[in-house]
C-alpha positions in Angstrom: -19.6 -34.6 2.3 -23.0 -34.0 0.9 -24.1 -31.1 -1.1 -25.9 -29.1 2.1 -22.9 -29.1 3.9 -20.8 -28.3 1.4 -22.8 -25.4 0.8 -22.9 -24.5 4.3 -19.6 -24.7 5.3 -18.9 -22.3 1.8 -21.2 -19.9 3.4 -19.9 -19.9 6.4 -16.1 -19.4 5.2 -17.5 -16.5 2.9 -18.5 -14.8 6.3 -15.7 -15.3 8.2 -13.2 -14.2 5.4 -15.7 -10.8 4.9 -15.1 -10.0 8.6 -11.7 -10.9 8.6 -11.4 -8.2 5.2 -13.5 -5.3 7.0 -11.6 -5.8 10.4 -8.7 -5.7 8.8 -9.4 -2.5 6.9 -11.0 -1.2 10.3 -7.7 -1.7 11.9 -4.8 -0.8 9.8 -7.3 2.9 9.1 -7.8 1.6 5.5 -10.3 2.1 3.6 -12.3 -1.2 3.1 -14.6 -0.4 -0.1 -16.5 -3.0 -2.0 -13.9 -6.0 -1.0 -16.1 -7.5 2.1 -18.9 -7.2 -0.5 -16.9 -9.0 -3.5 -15.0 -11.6 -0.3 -19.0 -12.4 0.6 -19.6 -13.6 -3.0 -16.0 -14.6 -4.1 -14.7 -16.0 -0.8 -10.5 -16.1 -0.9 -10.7 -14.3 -4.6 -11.9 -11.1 -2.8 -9.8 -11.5 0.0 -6.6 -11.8 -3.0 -8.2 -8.6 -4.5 -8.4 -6.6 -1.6 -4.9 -7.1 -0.7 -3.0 -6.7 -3.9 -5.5 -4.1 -5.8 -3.9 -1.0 -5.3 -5.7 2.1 -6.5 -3.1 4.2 -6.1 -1.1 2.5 -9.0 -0.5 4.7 -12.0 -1.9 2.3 -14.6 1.1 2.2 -16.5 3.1 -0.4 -17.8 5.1 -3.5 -16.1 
């Protein structure tokens, strides 16, 4: 695969997996945030993030 569509198909996958994130949120009432914003630029990280960051958590220890 060649370095244009590599970086194509990237972009692409970063798109679908920021609509997948904000139609999620849209659905299930939640609230979305920065995640389709950080799943844009990160791709699956951001999808991880928005998933398992929970900002409800009480900081405290293990």
């Amino acid at each position: 695969m060649d370095l244009a569509a590599f970086l194509l198909a990237t972009a692409v996958a970063h798109v679908c997996f920021a609509v997948f994130v904000t139609a999620h949120a849209f659905l299930t009432d939640r609230d979305a945030g920065n995640w389709p914003h950080l799943t844009l630029a990160l791709g699956l990280a951001g999808i991880a993030g928005y998933f398992f960051y929970d900002e409800t958590g009480d900081g405290g220890s293990i």
